[in-house]
mmCIF file of the N, C-alpha and C atoms, coordinates in Angstrom:
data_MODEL
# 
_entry.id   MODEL 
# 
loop_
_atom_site.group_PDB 
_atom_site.id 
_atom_site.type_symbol 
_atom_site.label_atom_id 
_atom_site.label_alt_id 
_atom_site.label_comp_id 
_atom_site.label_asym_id 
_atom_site.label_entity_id 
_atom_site.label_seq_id 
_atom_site.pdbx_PDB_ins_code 
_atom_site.Cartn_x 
_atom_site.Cartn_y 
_atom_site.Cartn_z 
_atom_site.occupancy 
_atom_site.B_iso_or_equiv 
_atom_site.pdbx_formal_charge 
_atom_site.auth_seq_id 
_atom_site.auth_comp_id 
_atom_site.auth_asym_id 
_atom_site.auth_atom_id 
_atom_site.pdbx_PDB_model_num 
ATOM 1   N N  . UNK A 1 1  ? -6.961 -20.619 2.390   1.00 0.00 ? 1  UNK A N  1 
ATOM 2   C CA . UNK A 1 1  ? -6.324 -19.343 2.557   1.00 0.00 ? 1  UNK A CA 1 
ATOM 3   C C  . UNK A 1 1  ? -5.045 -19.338 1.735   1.00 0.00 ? 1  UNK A C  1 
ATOM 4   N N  . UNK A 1 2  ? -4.596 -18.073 1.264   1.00 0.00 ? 2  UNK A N  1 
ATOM 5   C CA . UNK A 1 2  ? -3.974 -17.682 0.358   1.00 0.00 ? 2  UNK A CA 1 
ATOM 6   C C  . UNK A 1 2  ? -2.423 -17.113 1.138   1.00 0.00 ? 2  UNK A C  1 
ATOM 7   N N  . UNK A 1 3  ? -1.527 -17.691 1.026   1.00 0.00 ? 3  UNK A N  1 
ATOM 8   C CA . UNK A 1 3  ? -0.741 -16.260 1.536   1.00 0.00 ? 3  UNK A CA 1 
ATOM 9   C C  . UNK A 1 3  ? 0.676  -16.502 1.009   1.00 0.00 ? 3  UNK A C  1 
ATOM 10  N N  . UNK A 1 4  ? 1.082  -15.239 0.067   1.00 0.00 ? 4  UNK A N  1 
ATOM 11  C CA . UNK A 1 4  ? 2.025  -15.194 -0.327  1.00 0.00 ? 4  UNK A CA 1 
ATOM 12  C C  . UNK A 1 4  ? 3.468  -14.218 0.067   1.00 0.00 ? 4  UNK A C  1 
ATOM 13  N N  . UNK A 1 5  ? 4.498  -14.786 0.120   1.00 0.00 ? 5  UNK A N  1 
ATOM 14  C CA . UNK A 1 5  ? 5.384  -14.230 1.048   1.00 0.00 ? 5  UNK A CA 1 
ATOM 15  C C  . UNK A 1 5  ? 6.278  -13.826 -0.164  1.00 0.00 ? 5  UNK A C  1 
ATOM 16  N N  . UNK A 1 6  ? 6.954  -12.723 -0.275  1.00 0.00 ? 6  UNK A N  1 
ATOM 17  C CA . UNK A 1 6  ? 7.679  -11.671 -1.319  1.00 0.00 ? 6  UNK A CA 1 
ATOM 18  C C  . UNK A 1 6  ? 8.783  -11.541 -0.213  1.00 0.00 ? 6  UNK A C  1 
ATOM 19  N N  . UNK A 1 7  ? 10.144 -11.974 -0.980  1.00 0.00 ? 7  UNK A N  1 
ATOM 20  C CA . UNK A 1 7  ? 11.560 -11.646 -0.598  1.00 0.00 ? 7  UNK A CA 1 
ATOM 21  C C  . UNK A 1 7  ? 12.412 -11.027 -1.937  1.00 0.00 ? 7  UNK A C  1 
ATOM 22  N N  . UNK A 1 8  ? 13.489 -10.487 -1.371  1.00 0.00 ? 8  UNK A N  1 
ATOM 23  C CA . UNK A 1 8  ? 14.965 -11.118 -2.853  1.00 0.00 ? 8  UNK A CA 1 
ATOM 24  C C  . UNK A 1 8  ? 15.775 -11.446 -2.059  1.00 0.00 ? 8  UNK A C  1 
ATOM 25  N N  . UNK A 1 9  ? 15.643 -12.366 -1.683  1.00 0.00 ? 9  UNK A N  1 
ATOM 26  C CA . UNK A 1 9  ? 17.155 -12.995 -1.023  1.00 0.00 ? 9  UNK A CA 1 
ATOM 27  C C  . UNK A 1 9  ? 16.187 -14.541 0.284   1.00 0.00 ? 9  UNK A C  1 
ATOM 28  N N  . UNK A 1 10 ? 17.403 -15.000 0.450   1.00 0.00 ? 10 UNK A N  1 
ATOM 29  C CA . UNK A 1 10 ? 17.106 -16.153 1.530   1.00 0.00 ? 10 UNK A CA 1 
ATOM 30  C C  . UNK A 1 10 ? 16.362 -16.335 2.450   1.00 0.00 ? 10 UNK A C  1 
ATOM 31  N N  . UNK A 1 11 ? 15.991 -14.478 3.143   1.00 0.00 ? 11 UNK A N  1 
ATOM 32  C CA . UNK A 1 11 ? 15.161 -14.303 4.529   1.00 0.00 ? 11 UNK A CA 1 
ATOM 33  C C  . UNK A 1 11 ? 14.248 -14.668 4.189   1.00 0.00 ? 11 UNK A C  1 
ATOM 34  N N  . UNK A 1 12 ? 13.324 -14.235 3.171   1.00 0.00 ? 12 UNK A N  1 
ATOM 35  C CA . UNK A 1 12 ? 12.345 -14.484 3.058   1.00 0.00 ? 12 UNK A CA 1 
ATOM 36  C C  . UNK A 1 12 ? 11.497 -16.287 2.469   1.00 0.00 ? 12 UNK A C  1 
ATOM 37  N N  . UNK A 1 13 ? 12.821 -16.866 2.017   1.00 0.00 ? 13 UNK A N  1 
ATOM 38  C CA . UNK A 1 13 ? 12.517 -18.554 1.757   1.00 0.00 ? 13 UNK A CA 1 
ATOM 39  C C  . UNK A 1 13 ? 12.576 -19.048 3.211   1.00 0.00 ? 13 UNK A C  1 
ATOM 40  N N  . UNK A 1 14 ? 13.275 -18.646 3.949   1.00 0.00 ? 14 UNK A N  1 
ATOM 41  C CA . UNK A 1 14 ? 13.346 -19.054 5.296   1.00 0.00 ? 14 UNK A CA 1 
ATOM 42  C C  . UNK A 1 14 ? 12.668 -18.699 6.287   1.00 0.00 ? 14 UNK A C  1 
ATOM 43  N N  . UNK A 1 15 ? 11.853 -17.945 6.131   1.00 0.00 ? 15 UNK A N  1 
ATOM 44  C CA . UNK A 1 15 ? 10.494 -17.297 6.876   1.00 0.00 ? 15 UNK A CA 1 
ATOM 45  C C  . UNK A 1 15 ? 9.239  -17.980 6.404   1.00 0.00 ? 15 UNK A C  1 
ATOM 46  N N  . UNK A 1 16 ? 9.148  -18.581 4.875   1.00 0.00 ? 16 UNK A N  1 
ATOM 47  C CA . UNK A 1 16 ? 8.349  -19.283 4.371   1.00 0.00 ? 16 UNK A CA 1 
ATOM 48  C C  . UNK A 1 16 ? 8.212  -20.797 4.925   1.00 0.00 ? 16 UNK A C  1 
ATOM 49  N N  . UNK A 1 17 ? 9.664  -21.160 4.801   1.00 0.00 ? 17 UNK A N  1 
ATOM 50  C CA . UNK A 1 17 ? 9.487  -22.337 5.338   1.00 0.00 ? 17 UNK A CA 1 
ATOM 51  C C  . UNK A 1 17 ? 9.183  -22.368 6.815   1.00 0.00 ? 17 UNK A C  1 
ATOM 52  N N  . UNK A 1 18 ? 9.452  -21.564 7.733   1.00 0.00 ? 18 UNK A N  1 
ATOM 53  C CA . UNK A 1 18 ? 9.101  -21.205 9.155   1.00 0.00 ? 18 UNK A CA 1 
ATOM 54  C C  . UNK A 1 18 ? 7.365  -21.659 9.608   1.00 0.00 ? 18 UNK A C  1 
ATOM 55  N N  . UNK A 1 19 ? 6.730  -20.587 7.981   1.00 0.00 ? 19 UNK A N  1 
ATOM 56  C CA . UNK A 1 19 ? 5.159  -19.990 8.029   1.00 0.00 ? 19 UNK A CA 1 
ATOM 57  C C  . UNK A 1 19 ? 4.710  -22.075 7.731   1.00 0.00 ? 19 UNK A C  1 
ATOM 58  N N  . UNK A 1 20 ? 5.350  -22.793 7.085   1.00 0.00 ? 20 UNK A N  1 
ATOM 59  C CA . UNK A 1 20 ? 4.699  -23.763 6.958   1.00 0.00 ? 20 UNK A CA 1 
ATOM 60  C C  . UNK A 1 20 ? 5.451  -24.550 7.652   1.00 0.00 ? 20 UNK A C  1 
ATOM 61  N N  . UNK A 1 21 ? 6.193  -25.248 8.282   1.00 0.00 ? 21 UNK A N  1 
ATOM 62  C CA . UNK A 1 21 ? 6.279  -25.922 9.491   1.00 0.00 ? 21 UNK A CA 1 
ATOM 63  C C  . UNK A 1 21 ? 5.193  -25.348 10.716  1.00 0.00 ? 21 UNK A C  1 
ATOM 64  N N  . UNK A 1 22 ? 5.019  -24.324 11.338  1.00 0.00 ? 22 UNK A N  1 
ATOM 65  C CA . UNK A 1 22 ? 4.031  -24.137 12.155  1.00 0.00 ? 22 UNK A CA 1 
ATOM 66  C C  . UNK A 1 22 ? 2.813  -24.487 11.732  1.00 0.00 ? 22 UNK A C  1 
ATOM 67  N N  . UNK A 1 23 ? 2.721  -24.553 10.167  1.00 0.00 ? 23 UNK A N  1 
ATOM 68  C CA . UNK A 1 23 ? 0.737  -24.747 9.581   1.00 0.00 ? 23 UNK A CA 1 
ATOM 69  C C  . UNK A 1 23 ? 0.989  -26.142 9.791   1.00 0.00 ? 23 UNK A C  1 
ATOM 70  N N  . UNK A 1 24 ? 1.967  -27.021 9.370   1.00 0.00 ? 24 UNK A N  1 
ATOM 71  C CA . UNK A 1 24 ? 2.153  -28.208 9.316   1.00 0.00 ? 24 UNK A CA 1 
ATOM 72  C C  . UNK A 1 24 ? 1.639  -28.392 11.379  1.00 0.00 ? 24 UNK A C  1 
ATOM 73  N N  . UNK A 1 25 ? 2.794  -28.194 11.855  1.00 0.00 ? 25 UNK A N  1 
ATOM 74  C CA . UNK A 1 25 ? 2.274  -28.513 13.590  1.00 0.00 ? 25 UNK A CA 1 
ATOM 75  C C  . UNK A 1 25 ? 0.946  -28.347 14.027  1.00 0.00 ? 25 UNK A C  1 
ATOM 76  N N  . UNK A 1 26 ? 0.147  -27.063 13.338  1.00 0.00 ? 26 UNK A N  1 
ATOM 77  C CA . UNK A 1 26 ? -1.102 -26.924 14.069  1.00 0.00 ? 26 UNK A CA 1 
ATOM 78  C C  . UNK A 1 26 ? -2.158 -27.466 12.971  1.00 0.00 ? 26 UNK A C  1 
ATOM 79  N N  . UNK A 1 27 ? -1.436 -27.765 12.009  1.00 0.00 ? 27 UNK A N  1 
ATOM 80  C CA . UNK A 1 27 ? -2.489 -28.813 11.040  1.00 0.00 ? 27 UNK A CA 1 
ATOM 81  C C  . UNK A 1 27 ? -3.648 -27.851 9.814   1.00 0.00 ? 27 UNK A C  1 
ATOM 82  N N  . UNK A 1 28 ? -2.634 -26.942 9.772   1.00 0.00 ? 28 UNK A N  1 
ATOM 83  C CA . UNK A 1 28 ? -3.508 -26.330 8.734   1.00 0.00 ? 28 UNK A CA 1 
ATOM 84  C C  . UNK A 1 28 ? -3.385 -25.975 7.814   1.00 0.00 ? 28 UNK A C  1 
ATOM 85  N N  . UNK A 1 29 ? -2.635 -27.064 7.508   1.00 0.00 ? 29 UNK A N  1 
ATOM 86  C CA . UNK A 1 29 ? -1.976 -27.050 5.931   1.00 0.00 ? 29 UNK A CA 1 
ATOM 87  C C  . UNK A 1 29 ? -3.302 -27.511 4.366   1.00 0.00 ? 29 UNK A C  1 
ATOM 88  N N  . UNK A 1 30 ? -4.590 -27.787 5.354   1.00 0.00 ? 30 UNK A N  1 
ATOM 89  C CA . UNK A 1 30 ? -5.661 -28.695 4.275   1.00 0.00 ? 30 UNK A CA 1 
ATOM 90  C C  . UNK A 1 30 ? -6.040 -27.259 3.512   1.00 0.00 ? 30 UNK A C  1 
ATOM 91  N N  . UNK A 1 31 ? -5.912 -26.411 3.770   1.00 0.00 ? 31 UNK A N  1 
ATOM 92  C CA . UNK A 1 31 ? -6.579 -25.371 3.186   1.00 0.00 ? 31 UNK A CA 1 
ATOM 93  C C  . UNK A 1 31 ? -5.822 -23.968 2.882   1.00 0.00 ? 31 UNK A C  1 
ATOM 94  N N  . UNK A 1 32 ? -4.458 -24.585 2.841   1.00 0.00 ? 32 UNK A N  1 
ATOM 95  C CA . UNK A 1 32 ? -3.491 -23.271 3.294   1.00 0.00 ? 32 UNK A CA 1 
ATOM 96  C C  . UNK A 1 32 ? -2.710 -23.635 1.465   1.00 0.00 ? 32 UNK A C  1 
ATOM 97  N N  . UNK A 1 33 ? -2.581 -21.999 1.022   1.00 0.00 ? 33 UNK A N  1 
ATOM 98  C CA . UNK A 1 33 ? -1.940 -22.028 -0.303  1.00 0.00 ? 33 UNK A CA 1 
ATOM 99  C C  . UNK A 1 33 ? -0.768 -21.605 0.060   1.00 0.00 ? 33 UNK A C  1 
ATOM 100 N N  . UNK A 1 34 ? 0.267  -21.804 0.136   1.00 0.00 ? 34 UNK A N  1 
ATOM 101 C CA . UNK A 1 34 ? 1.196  -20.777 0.413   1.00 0.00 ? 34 UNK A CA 1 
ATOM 102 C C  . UNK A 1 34 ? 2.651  -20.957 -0.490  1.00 0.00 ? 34 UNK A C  1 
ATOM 103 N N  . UNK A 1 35 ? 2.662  -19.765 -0.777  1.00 0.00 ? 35 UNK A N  1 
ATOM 104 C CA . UNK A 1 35 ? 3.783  -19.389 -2.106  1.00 0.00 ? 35 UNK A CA 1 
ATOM 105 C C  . UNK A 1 35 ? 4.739  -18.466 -1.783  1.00 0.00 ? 35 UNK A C  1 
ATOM 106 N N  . UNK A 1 36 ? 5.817  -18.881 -2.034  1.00 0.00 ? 36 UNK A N  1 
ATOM 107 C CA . UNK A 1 36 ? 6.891  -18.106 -2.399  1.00 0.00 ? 36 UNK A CA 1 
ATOM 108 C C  . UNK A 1 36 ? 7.533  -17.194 -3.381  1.00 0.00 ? 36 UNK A C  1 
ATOM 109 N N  . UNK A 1 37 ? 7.401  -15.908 -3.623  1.00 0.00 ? 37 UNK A N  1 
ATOM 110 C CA . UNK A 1 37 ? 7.508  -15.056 -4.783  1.00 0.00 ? 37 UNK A CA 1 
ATOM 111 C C  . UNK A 1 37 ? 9.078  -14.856 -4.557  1.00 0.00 ? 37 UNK A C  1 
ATOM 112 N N  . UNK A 1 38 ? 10.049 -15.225 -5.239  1.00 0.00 ? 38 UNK A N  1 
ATOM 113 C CA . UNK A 1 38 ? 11.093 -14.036 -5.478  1.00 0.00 ? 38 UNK A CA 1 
ATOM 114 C C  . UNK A 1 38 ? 11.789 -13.004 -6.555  1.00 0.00 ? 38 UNK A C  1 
ATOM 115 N N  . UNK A 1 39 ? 11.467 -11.780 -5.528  1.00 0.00 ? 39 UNK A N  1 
ATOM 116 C CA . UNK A 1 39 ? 11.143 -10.478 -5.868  1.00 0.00 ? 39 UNK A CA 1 
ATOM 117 C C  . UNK A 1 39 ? 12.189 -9.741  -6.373  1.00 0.00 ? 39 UNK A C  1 
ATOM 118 N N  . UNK A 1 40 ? 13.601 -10.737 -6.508  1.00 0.00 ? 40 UNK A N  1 
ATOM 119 C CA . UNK A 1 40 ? 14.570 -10.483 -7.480  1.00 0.00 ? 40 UNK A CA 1 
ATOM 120 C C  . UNK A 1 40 ? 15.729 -11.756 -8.188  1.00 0.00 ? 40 UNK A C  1 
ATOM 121 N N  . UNK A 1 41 ? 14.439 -11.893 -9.178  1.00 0.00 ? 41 UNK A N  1 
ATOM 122 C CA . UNK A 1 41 ? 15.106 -13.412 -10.110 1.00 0.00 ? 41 UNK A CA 1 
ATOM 123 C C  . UNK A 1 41 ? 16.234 -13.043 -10.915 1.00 0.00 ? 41 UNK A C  1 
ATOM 124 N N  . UNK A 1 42 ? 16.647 -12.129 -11.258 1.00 0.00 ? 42 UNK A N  1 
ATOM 125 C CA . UNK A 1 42 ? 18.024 -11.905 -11.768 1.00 0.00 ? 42 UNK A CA 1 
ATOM 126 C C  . UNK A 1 42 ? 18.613 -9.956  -11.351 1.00 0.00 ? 42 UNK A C  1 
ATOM 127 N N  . UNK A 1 43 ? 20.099 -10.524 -11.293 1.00 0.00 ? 43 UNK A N  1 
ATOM 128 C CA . UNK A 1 43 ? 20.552 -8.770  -10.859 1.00 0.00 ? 43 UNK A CA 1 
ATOM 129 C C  . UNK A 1 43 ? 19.803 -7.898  -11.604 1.00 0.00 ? 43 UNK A C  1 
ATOM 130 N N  . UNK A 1 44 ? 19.925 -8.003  -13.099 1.00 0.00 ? 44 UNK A N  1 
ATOM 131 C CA . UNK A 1 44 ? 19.556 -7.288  -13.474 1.00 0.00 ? 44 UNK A CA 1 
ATOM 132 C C  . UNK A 1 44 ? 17.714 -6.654  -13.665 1.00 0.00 ? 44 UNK A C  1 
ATOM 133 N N  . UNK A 1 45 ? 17.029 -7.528  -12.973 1.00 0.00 ? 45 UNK A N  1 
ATOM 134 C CA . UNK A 1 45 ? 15.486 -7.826  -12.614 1.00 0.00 ? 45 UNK A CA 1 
ATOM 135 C C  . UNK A 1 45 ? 14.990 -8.039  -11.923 1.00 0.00 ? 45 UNK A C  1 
ATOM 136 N N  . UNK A 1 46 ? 13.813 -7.436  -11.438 1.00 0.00 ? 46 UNK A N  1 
ATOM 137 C CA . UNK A 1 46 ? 13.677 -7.448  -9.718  1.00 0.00 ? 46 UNK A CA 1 
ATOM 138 C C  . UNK A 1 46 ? 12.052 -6.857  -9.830  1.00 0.00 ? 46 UNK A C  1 
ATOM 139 N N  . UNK A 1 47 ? 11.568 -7.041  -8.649  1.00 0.00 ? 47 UNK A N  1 
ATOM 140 C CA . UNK A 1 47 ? 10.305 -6.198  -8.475  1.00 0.00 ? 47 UNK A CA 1 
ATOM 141 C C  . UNK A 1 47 ? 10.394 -4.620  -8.186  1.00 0.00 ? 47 UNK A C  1 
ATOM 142 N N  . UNK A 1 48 ? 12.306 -4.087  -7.480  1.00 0.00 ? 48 UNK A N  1 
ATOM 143 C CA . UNK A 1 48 ? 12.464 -3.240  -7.160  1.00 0.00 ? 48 UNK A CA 1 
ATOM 144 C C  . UNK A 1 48 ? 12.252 -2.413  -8.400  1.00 0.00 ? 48 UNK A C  1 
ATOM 145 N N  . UNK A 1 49 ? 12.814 -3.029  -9.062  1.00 0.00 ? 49 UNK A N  1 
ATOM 146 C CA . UNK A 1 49 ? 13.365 -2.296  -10.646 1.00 0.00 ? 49 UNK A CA 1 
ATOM 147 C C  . UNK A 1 49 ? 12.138 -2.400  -11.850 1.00 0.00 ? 49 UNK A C  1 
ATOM 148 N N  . UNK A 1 50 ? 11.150 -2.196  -11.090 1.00 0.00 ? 50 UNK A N  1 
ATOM 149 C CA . UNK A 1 50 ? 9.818  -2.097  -12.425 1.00 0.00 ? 50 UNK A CA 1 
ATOM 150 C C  . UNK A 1 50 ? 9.825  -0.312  -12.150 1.00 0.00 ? 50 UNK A C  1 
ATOM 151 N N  . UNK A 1 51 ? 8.785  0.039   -13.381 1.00 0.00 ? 51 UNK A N  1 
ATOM 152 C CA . UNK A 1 51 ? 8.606  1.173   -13.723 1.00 0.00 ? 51 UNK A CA 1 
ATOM 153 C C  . UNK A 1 51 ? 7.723  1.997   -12.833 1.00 0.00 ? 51 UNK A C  1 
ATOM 154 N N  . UNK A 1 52 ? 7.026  1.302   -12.357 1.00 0.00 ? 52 UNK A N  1 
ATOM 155 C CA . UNK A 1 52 ? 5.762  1.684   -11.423 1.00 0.00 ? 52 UNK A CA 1 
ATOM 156 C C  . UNK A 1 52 ? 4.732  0.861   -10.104 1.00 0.00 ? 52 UNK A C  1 
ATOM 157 N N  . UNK A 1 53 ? 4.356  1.704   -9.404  1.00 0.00 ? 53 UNK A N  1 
ATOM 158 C CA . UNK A 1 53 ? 3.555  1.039   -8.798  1.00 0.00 ? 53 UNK A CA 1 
ATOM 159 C C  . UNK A 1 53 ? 2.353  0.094   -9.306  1.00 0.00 ? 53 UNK A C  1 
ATOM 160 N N  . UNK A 1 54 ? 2.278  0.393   -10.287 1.00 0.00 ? 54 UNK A N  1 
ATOM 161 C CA . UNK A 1 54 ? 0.950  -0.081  -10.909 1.00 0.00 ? 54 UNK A CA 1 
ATOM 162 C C  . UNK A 1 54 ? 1.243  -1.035  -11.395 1.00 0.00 ? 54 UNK A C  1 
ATOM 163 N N  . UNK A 1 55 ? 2.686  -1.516  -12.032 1.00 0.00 ? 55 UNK A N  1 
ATOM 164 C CA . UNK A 1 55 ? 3.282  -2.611  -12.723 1.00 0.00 ? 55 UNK A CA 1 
ATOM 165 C C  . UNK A 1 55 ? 3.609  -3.519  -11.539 1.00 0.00 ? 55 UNK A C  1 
ATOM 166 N N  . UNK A 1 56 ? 3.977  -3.121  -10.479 1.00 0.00 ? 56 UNK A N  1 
ATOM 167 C CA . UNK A 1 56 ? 4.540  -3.905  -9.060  1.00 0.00 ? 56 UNK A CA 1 
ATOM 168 C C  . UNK A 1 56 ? 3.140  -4.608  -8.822  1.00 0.00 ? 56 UNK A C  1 
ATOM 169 N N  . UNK A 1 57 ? 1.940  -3.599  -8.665  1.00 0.00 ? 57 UNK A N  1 
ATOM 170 C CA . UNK A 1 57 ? 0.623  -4.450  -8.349  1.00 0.00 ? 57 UNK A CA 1 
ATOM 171 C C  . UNK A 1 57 ? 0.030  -5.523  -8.837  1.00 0.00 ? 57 UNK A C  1 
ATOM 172 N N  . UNK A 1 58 ? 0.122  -5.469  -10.387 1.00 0.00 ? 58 UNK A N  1 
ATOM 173 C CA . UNK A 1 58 ? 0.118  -5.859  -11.421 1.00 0.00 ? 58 UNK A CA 1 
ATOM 174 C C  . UNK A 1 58 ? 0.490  -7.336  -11.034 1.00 0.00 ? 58 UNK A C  1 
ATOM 175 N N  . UNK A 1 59 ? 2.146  -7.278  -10.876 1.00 0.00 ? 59 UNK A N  1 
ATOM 176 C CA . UNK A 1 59 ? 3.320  -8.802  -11.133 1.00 0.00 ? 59 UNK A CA 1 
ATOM 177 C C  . UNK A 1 59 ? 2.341  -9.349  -9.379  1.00 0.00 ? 59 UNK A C  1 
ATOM 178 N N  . UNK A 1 60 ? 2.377  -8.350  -8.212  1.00 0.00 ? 60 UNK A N  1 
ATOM 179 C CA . UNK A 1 60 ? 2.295  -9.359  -7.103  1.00 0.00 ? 60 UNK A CA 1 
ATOM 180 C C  . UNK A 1 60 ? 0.374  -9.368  -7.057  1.00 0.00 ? 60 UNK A C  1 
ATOM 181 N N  . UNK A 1 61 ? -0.655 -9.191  -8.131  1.00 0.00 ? 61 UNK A N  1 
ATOM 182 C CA . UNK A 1 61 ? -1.738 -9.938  -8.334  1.00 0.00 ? 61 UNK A CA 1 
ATOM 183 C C  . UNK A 1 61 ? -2.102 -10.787 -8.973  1.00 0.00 ? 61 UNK A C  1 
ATOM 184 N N  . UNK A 1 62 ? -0.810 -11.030 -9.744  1.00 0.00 ? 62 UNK A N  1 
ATOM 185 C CA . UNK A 1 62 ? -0.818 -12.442 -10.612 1.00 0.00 ? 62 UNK A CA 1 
ATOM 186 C C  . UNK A 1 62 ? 0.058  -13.418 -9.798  1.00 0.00 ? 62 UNK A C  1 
ATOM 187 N N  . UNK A 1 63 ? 0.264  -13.281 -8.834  1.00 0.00 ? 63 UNK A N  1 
ATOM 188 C CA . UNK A 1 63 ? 0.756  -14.149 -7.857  1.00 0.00 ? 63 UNK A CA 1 
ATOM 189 C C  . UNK A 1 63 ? -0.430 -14.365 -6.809  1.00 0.00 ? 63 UNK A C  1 
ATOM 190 N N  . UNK A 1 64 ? -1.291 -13.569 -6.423  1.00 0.00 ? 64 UNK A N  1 
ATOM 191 C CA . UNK A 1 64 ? -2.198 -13.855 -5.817  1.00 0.00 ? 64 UNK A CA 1 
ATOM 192 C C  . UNK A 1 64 ? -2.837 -14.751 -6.466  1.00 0.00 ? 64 UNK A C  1 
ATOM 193 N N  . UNK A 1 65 ? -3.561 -14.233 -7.622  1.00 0.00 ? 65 UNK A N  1 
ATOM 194 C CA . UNK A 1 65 ? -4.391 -15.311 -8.301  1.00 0.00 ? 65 UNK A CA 1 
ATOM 195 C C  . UNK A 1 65 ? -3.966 -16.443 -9.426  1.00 0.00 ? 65 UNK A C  1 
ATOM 196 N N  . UNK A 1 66 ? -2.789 -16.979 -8.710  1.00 0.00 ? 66 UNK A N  1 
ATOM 197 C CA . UNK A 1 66 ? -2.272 -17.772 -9.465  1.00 0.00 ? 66 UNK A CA 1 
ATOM 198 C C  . UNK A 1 66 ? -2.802 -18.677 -9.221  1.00 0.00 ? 66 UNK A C  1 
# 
């Protein structure tokens, strides 16, 4: 299983690490992908700040099928 978690800022690295300490406790880390996207790597660049929905889909399905 796949699951990717999208933040810009700390909450969301810290919700990640949350999502895998619990996979870790219940042991289901053998089959678990789990990634961290952040969704604003520089001020001036962000997922907020694309042109479109279609470009947003785009950046977070090449994170899926990464």
């Amino acid at each position: 299983m796949k699951i990717v978690i999208t933040d810009s800022g700390l909450g969301g690295l810290s919700v990640c690490a949350e999502v895998e300490s619990i996979a870790n406790k219940k042991r289901l880390t053998e089959h678990l992908d789990l990634i961290y996207f952040n969704s604003l790597p520089d001020n001036g660049f962000g997922y907020n700040n694309m042109k479109d929905d279609e470009e947003k889909a785009e950046v977070f399905n090449s994170a899926l099928n990464s």
